[in-house]
C-alpha positions, 0 to 999 in steps of 0.5 A: 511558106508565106511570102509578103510585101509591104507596099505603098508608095506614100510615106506614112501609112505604117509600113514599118510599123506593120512589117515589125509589129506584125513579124514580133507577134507571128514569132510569138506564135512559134513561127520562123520569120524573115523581115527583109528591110528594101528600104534605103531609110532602113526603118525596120532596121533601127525599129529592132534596135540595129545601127546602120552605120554599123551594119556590115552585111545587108540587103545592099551586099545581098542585090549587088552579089557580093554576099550570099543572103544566108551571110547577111542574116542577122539575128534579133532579139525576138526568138524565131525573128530574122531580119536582114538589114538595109543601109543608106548604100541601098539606094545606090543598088538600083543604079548599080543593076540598071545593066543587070540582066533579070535585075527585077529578079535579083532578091527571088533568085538570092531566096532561092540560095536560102537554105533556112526554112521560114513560115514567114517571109515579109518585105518592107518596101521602099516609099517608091515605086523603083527597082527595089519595090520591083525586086520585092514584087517579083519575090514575094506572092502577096501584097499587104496594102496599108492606107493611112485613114487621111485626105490623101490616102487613096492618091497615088493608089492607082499606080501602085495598083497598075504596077502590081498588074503589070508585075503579074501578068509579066513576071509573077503571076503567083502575086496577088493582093491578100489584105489592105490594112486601114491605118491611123484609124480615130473612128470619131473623126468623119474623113477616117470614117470616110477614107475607110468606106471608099477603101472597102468599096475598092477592095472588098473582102480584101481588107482587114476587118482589124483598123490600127487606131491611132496611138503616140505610143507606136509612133515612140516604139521605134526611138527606143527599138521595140516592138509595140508588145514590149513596149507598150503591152496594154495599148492599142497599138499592141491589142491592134496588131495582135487582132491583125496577126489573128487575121493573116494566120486566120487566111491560111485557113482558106487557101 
């Protein structure tokens, strides 16, 4: 089984998108796969076509211990897609475990009830580097970085990067960072073109040789709760994240 973050700290870069887009098509595939939305906005959520105002179970009675996490499953429409869905109260959850012993453990310790077998587990993190972001970092093994191709892409990065050593060398040394995905990509505009070399200079083999161009019709998706597949079949949003899911299955073969 396959565990993964979505992480960064900057609004905007396509995590959501990533995180729903890339579990559709892995569905699509024949694989099992968990989508757990950590993020008080619950984006994930409303992107499959969930209210969360409606919303019993979630991740917020899964972290405070009033719900075991197989309870709080909900089914989507994608065959194979499980999600288990945020709420607004989220964002009090990392308030109500400041007095919870291991509260950086609380998500892994509930997967760990989990009875149903998954290939994939994917997390779509908050915009912040808190206790949720911390909770999913102790949980899962890999990163997935996207970086929106803009000015103030690689800003704030730093501190990510030092929250994941930290996370490493304290709590999960099995975590590392297994892709960084370039965002927003216009390869006609200099600053995108410029974004991308200093991200591959980082990162090196670490990034996606796959780009997310820039297109209106993954930012519509969501209003209507659809993945880019359905929503969109011939854009290049869809064509994008197909290549995208080639690529992670593809790292299997090297593990």
């Amino acid at each position: 089984m396959r565990k993964i973050a979505v992480i960064n700290q900057k609004g905007g870069s396509g995590k959501t998108t990533t995180v729903v887009n890339t579990g559709v098509v892995l569905a699509r595939t024949g694989r099992k796969v968990l989508l757990i939305d950590l993020d008080p906005q619950a984006h994930t959520t409303i992107h499959l076509g969930l209210e969360p105002p409606s919303v019993n179970n979630s991740a917020y009675e899964v972290l405070v211990g009033k719900l075991p996490i197989q309870q709080a499953l909900a089914t989507t429409q994608e065959k194979g897609l499980f999600l288990l869905p945020s709420k607004i109260e989220l964002a009090s959850a990392e308030i109500e475990l400041v007095t919870t012993v291991g509260r950086e453990a609380v998500l892994r310790d509930a997967l760990k009830n989990l009875r149903q077998h998954f290939d994939y587990i994917i997390v779509d993190c908050p915009p912040s580097l808190g206790l949720l972001t911390l909770n999913a970092l102790t949980a899962m093994r890999e990163v997935l970085i996207p970086i929106q191709a803009e000015f103030f892409a690689l800003e704030g990065l730093t501190k990510l990067l030092q929250t994941i050593e930290i996370v490493q060398q304290r709590i999960n040394r099995d975590l590392a960072i297994t892709g960084v995905l370039i965002t927003m990509y216009d390869e006609r505009k200099n600053i995108c073109r410029d974004v991308a070399r200093k991200v591959k200079e980082h990162f090196k083999d670490k990034v996606f040789r796959t780009r997310i161009r820039e297109n209106v019709r993954l930012a519509e998706a969501p209003s209507f709760g659809k993945a880019i597949l359905d929503f969109a079949p011939s854009s290049h949003g869809s064509e994008d994240y197909q290549k995208l899911t080639r690529e992670i299955i593809r790292q299997e073969e090297h593990v």
